[in-house]
C-alpha positions in Angstrom: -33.5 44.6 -13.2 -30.2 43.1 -11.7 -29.0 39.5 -11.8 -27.8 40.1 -8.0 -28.0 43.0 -5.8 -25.1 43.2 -2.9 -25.7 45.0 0.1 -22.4 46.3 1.4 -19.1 47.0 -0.3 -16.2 45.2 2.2 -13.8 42.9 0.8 -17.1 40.5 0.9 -19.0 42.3 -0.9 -16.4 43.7 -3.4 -14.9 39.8 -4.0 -18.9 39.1 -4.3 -19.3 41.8 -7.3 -15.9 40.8 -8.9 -17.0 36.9 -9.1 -21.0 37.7 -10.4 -19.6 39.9 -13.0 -16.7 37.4 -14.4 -20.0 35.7 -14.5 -21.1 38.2 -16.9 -24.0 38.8 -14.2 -25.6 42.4 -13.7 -24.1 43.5 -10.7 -25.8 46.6 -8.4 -23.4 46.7 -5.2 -25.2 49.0 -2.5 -23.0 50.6 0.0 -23.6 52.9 3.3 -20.9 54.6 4.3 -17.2 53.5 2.7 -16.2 51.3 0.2 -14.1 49.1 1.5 -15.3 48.5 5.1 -13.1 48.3 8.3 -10.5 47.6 6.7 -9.7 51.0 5.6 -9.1 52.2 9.0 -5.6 49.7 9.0 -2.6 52.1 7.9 -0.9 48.3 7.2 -2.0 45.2 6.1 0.3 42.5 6.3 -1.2 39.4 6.7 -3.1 39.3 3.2 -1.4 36.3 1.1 0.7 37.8 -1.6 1.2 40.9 -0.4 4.4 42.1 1.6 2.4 45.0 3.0 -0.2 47.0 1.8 -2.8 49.7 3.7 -6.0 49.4 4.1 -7.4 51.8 1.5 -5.0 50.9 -1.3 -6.4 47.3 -1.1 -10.1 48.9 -0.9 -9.1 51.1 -3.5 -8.0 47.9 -6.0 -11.1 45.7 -5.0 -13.3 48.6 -6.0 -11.5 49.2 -9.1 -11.3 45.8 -10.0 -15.4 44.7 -9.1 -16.4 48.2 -11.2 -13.8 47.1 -14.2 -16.3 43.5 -14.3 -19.0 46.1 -15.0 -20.3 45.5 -11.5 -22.5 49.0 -10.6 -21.4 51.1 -7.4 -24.5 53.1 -5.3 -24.3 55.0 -2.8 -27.1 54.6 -0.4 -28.1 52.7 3.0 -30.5 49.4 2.1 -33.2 49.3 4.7 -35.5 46.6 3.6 -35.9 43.7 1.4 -39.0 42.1 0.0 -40.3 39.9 -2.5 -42.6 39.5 -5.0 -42.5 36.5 -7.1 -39.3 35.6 -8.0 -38.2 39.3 -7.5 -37.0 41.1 -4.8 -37.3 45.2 -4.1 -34.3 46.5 -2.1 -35.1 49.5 -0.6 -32.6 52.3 0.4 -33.1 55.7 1.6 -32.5 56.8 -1.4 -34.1 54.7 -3.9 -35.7 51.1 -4.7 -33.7 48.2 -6.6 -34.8 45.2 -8.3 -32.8 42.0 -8.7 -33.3 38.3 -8.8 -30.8 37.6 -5.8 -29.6 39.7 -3.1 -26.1 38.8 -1.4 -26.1 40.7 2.3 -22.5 41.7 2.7 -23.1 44.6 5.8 -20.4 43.3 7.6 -19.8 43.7 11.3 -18.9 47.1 13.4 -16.4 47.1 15.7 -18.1 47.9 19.4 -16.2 51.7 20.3 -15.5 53.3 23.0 -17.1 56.5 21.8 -14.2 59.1 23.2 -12.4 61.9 22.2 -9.7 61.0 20.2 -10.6 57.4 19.5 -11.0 58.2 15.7 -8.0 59.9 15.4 -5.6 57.4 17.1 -7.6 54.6 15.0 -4.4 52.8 13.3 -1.7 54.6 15.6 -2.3 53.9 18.5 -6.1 52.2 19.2 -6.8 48.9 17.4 -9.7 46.8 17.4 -8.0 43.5 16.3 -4.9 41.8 17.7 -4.8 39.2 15.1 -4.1 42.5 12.7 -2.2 44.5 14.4 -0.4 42.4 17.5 3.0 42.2 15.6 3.2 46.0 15.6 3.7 46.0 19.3 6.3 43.1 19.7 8.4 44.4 23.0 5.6 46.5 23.8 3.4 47.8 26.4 0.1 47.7 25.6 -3.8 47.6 27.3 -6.3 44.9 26.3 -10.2 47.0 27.5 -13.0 44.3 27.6 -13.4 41.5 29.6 -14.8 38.8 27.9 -13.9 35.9 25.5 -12.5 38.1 23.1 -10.6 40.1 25.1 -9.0 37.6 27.3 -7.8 35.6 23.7 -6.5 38.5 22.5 -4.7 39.0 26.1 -3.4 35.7 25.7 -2.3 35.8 22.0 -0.4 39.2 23.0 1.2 38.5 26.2 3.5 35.9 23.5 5.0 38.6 22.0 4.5 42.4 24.0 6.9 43.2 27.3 3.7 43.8 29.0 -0.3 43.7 28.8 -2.9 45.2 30.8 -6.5 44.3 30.9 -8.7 46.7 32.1 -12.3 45.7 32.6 -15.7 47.9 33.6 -17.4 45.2 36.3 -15.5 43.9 39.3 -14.8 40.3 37.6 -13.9 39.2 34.0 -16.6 37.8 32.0 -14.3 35.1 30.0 -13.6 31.8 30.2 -11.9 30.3 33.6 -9.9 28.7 31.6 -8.6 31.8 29.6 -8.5 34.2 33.4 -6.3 31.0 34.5 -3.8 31.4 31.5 -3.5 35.1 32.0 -3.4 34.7 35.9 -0.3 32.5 35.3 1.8 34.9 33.1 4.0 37.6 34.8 3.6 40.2 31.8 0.0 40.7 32.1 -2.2 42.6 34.4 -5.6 43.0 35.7 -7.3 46.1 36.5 -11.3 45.8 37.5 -14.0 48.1 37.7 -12.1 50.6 35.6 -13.5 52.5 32.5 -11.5 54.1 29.8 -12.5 58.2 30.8 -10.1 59.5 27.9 -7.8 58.4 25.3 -4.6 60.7 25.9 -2.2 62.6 23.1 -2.0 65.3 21.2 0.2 64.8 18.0 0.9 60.8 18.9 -1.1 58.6 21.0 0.4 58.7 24.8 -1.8 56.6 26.9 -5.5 56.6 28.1 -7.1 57.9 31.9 -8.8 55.4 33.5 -11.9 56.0 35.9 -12.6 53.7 39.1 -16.4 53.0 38.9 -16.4 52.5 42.6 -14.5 55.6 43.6 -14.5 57.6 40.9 -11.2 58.0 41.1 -8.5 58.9 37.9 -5.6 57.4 36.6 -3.3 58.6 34.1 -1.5 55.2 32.1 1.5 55.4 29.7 0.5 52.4 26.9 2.0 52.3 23.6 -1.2 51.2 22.1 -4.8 49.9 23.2 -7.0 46.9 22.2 -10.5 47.7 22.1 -12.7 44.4 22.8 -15.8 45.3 23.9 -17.9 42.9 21.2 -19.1 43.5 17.6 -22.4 45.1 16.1 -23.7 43.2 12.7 -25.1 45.0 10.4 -28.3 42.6 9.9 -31.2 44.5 11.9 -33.0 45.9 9.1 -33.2 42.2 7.6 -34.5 40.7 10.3 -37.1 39.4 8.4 -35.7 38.0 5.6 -33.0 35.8 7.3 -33.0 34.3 10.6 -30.4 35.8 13.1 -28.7 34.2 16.1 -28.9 36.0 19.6 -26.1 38.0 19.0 -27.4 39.1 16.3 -25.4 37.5 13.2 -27.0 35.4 9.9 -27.3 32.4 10.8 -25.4 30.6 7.8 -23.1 27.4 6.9 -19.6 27.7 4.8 -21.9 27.7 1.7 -23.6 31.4 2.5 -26.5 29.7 2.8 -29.3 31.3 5.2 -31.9 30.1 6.5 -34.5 32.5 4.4 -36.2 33.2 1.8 -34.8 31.5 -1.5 -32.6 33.4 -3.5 -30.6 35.6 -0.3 -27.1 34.7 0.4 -24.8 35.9 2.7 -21.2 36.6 3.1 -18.3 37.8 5.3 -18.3 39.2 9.5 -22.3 39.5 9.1 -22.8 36.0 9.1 -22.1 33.4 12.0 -18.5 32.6 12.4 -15.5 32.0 14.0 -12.5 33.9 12.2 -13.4 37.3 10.9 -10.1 38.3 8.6 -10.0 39.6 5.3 -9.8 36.2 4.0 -12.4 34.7 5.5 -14.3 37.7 3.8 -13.3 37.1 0.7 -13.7 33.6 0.5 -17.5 33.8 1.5 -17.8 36.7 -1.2 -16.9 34.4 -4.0 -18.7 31.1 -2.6 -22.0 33.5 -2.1 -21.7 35.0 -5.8 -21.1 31.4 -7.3 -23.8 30.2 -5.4 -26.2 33.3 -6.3 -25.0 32.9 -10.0 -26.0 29.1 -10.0 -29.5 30.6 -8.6 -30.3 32.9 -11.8 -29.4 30.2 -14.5 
């Protein structure tokens, strides 16, 4: 029996474990696929506070080292349901059932790919997925934004400051964003707009050179020189399989305050991109894992 059982093992979850077991809480942190979360796919990390520069697994490596040094206990294995009976719940993976008195849901959010050739091994050098990140790396460069929407067109907008050039390249024959955002982007000489264009591959053999972009209307190929790409085609939580337990907004994200609070069943907390929000950083992350563990320790006393 655990005092609090944390599904996911990101910089939420991680901070989550390292708070509950300061607590002197039993601590069962479940995770899927890699401790440490997206953040491990960032060769640099600069814009964590007291830390010059720092990648993406040794800060993943620390966290874990420093939530299994507060006796916090590391699985792995994919959670695929939650119930309760009583005042305890049954965390089910495909591996094995848990029992705790809390359950902090820390699954994070997944980047929306591209699904090409390529696309994994340019991941850091070449293909982002967050210009807040990784914009200052391509200061006085050229650089593609793909996506259309909100998201895209900010991060068009926040880039155009500092890069020689930007290029937006969007699947459907309009952008999706704000007017007000195509209007700012319309009104700077550095930027471009491409429409009805899909990224067909992500070019480079040693070093990323560029991607080939496919006309949807005419099928036609272009070859483009970039210095690196944007991917902003949305986000995926990781919330589906409790769907039940927690109430979820259209786009699929806990529905929660600042305090980690869902809307659920008593005793579930959430933390970091899984839950509704608008800045998704590493300290955002963090800062919802401690105010979730404090608040799930404050439950078991």
């Amino acid at each position: 029996m655990y005092d609090i059982i944390i599904i996911g093992a990101g910089p939420a979850g991680l901070t989550a474990a390292v708070y509950a077991g300061r607590a002197e809480k039993k601590v069962l942190v479940l995770e899927r696929e890699t401790f440490g979360g997206q953040i491990t796919h960032s060769p640099r990390v600069e814009n964590y506070p007291g830390f010059l520069q720092m990648s993406g697994n040794e800060f993943a490596e620390k966290l874990l080292e420093q939530a299994m040094n507060q006796g916090a206990e590391i699985e792995l294995d994919t959670a695929v349901a939650i119930t309760k009976n009583g005042e305890v719940f049954t965390v089910k993976g495909e591996s094995a059932e848990y029992e705790g008195k809390t359950v902090i849901i820390a699954t994070g959010a997944a980047h929306r790919r591209l699904g090409l050739p390529n696309e994994d091994k340019f991941t850091g050098e070449g293909v982002s997925y967050c210009a807040v990140c990784d914009g200052a790396f391509y200061n006085g460069k050229d650089v593609a934004i793909i996506g259309g929407g909100n998201s895209a067109l900010q991060e068009a907008v926040l880039l155009s400051k500092s890069c020689k050039s930007v290029t937006v390249i969007q699947n459907l024959p309009y952008l999706t964003g704000e007017v007000k955002l195509q209007n700012e982007l319309n009104n700077k000489d550095n930027v471009k707009i491409i429409l009805s264009s899909i990224v067909a591959s992500i070019n480079g053999t040693d070093t990323f050179e560029g991607i080939t972009i496919e006309n949807t209307e005419t099928k036609e190929k272009t070859d483009l020189t970039f210095d690196g790409i944007f991917v902003a085609i949305g986000q995926q939580p990781m919330n589906e399989p409790f769907k039940d337990n927690v109430k979820l907004n259209d786009w699929g994200y806990v529905d929660a305050d600042e305090n980690c609070v869902p809307e659920s069943e008593e005793g579930i907390f959430v933390a970091g991109d899984c839950r509704s929000k608008r800045v998704r950083q590493i300290a955002t992350a963090i800062a919802d894992g401690a105010t979730a563990a404090l608040a799930a320790c404050r439950y078991t006393d």
